[in-house]
N, C-alpha and C positions, 0 to 999 in steps of 0.2 A: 547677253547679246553678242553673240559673234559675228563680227562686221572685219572680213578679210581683203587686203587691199592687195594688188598686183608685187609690191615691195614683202611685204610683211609673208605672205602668203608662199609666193616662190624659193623664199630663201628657210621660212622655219620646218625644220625638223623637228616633230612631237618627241622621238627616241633618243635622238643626239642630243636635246634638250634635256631632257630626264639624264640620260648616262651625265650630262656635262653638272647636273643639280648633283646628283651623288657625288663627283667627283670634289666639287666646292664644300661639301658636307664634311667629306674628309679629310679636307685640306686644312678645314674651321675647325673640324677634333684634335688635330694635331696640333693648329696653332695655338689653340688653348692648353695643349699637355706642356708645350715649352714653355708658355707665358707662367704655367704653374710651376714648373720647375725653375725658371728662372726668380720669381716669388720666392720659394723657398730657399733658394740659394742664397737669396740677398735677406732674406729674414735673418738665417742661419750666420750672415756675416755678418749682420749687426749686434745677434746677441753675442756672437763672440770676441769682438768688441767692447761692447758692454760689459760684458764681463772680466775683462781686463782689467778692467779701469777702477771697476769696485772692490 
């Protein structure tokens, strides 16, 4: 049910929408490459740590 109101209607763009979803996508892959690198960094500096000590 598409029920378009004067607000809603004039201001969206079906295209610029889409281009602005791709661009969130990518911003969401990247933020997950760093979250995983930073993950592994801090794993990396606990076992060496860790391994210090024993």
């Amino acid at each position: 049910m598409d029920v378009y109101t004067f607000r809603t209607s004039s201001l969206f763009d079906l295209e610029k929408n889409d281009e602005e979803l791709r661009t969130n996508l990518d911003l969401l892959e990247k933020a997950k490459e760093v979250a995983q690198l930073r993950q592994a960094n801090r794993a990396q500096q606990v076992s060496q740590y860790y391994n210090q000590r024993v």
